[in-house]
Structures are given as structure tokens and as C-alpha cells.
C-alpha positions in Angstrom: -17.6 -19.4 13.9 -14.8 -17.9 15.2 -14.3 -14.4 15.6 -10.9 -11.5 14.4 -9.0 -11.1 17.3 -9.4 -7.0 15.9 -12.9 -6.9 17.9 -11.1 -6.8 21.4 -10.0 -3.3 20.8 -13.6 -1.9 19.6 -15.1 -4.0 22.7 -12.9 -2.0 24.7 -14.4 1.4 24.0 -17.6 0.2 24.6 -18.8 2.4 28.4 -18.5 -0.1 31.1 -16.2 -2.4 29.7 -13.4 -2.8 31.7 -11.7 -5.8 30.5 -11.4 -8.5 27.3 -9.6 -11.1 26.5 -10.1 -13.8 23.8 -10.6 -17.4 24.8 -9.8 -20.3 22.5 -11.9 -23.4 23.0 -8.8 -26.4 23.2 -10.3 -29.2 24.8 -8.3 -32.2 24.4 -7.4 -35.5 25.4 -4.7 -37.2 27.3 -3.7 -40.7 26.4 -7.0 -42.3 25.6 -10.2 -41.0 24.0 -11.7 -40.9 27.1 -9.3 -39.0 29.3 -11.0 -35.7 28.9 -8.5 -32.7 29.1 -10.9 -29.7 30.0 -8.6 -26.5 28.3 -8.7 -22.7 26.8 -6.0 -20.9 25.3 -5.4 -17.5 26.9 -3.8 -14.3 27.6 -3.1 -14.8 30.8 -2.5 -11.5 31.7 -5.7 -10.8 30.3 -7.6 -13.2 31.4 -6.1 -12.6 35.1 -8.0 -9.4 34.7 -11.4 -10.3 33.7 -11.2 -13.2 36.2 -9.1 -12.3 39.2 -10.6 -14.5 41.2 -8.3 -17.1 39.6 -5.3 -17.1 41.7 -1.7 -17.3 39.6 1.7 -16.8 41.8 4.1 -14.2 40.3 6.4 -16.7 39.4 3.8 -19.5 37.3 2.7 -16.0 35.7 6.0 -15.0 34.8 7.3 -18.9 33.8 3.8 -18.9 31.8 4.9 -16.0 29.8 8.5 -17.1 29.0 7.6 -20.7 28.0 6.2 -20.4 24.7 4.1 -23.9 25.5 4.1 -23.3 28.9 0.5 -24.3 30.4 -1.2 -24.0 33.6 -2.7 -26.7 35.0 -5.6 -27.0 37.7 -4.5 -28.9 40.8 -7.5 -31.4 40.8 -6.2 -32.3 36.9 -2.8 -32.6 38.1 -3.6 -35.0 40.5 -6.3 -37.0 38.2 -3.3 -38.0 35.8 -0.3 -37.7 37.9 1.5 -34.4 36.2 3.6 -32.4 37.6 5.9 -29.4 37.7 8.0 -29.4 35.1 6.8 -32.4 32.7 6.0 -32.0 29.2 2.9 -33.8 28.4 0.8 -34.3 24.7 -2.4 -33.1 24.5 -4.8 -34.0 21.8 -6.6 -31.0 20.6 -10.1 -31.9 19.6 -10.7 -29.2 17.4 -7.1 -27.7 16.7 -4.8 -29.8 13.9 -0.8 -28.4 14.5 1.5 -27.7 11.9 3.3 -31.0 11.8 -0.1 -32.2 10.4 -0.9 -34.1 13.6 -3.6 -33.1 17.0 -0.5 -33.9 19.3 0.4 -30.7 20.9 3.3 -30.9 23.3 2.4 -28.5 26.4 5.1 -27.8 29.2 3.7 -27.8 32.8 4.3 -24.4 34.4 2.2 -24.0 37.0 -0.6 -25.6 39.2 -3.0 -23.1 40.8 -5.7 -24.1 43.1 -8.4 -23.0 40.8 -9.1 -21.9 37.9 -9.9 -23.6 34.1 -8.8 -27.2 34.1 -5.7 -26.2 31.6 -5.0 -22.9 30.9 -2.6 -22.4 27.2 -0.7 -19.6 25.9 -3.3 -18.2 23.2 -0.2 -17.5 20.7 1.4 -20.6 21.0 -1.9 -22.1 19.7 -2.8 -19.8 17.3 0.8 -19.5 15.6 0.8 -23.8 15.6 -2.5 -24.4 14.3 -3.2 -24.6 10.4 -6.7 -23.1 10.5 -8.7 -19.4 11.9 -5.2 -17.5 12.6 -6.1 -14.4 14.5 -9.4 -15.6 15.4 -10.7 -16.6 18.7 -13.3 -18.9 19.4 -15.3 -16.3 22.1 -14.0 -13.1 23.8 -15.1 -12.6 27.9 -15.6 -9.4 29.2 -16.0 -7.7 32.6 -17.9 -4.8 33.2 -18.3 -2.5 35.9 -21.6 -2.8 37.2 -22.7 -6.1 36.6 -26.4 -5.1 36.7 -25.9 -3.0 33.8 -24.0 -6.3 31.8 -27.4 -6.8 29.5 -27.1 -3.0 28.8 -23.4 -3.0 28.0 -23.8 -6.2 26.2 -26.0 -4.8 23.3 -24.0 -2.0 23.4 -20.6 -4.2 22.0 -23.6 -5.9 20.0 -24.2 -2.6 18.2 -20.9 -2.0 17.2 -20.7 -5.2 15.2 -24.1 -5.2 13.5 -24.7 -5.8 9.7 -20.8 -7.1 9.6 -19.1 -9.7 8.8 -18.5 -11.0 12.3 -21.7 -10.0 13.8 -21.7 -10.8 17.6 -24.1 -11.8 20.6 -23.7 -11.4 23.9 -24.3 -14.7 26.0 -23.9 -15.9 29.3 -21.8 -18.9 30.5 -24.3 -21.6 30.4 -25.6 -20.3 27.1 -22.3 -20.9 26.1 -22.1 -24.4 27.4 -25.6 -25.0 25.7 -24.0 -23.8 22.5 -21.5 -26.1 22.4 -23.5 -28.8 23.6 -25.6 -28.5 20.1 -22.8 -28.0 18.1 -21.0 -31.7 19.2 -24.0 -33.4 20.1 -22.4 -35.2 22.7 -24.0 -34.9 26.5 -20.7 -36.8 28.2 -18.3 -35.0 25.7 -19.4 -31.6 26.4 -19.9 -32.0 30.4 -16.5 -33.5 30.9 -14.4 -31.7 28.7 -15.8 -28.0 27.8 -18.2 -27.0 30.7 -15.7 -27.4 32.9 -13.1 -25.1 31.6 -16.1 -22.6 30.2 -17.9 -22.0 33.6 -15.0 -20.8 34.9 -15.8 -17.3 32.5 -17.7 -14.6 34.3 -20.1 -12.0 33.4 -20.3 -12.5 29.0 -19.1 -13.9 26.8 -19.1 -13.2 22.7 -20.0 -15.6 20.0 -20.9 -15.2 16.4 -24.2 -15.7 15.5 
């Protein structure tokens, strides 16, 4: 279930915390069924923090944050279905409907780092289009200081959610990709188009129980 976008700010108080962002779950597809689009709706400022090691330019960052469906796309995706620079290309949101009633979500190519999530989307631009959990995100990832106190810290931000609404659980990336694996129940589905993009969060990640 997904969770208010309100818990970033208690997360951040949390000792040891010294980043959050939310991630949105967008996998999609490209012109067939099968062409698994591998994506997450971001801050990317945010994001850029809790995972530095994925390298933006200044000026992707910058066209990212002035192109309302600007996205960021992996070179290796790039190359798989020809896209470039510059086109605007649907994606198929398995899991998002917009607010023209269809899955079709134009995206506007901004960017093509080296690494990095297989498709990287401006979290508002999903989350004002689609029809469904406004101001919710489907996990929040977090870096901490010392990563050997992560388990610590993670019950911590556990804590401060308990008996609520929205209570949370700390979980790693491949608990994540288990997760979602159960949920869709579809092996080829899940390694193609989520894993991909999720194993590219560090450290933890927060889902509701």
C-alpha cells in the first residue's frame, strides 16, 4: 500500500538519517506488452542525494527540472529501443492510469546518463496525472550515515510510525524485489521490468506492512 508523502519529513529527524526521497514504482511498457520499460518516478534532486553514485550532468539535471515530463533515461535503454535526445516517447504505466482515462503517458527524453535506474520520471508529474494515491509514494529510500548502524536506524523510523495508519518496515533492496515479485506473481515480469530499476536503491527502503 502506498505510503503519505508527509512521512519523509518525520524520517528525516530520525539520528542517522541523512537523506529521503520517495520513489514511485512506474514500470511500463514500450510499444508491445513485452518491451519492458524498467522506471521510478523521482525527486531527482533527492534521489541524487541518497544515490550519488548515479551520475546526472548539470545540464540533464537542470533540463530534468524545467520539463514537467522530462525523463531520464539509462544509456543501455536508449540504445535497446533506439531513443534519443530530445524525442517524446509513450510509455505504458503498468500500474498508473492518467487523467485522460488512458496508461499512455507521454515522457520527453532529457537526458541519458551512463547509469543509473532504467528510466528515471519527475515524481510530480506522475503524481499530479494519475487518478489514484495522490501524495503517496509507493516506498521511500534512505541513506544513513554509518551503514552498519542501518538495522538500528531502521527501527528507529519504524518506531515513529507504529500503531498508525501507515505503519512502516524497513527492508532491504532484494526484499523489495521479493515483495513485488509476490505481489504480481510473474517471475519474467518482475526480473525484466522492476528489479532492474529497484536494485539501483541503496541502503533501505520503506514499505507498508
Amino acid at each position: 500500500e502506498p505510503l503519505p508523502m508527509g512521512h519523509a519529513a518525520q524520517i528525516r529527524t530520525v539520528k542517522g538519517v541523512t537523506a529521503v526521497t520517495p520513489m514511485v514504482i512506474f514500470t511500463s511498457t514500450y510499444r508491445t506488452p513485452t518491451q519492458f520499460v524498467p522506471a521510478i518516478a523521482i525527486n531527482i534532486d533527492e534521489y541524487l542525494e541518497v544515490y550519488p553514485r548515479v551520475k546526472v550532468s548539470d545540464a540533464a539535471r537542470q533540463a530534468l527540472r524545467q520539463t514537467r515530463n522530462g525523463v531520464l533515461v539509462n544509456e543501455r535503454i536508449a540504445k535497446q529501443y533506439g531513443w534519443k535526445v530530445g524525442d517524446t516517447v509513450p510509455l505504458r504505466s503498468m500500474l498508473w492510469i492518467n487523467n485522460d482515462g488512458t496508461s499512455t503517458w507521454p515522457v520527453k527524453i532529457v537526458g541519458l546518463p551512463e547509469r543509473g535506474p532504467g528510466v528515471m520520471v519527475q515524481y510530480d508529474y506522475v503524481d499530479e496525472g494519475r487518478t489514484q494515491a495522490k501524495g503517496t509514494t509507493s516506498f521511500f529510500l534512505l541513506r544513513t550515515a554509518d551503514a552498519k548502524k542501518g538495522a538500528e536506524i531502521g527501527g528507529q523510523v519504524d518506531k515513529l510510525f507504529a500503531n498508525s495508519p501507515y505503519e512502516t518496515r524497513t527492508i532491504t533492496p532484494r526484499q523489495m524485489a521479493q515483495n513485488q515479485l509476490k505481489q504480481i506473481g510473474d517471475i519474467g515480469l518482475v526480473v525484466n521490468a522492476i528489479v532492474g530499476a529497484i536494485f539501483f536503491a541503496l541502503l533501505f527502503s520503506l514499505g507498508r506492512v
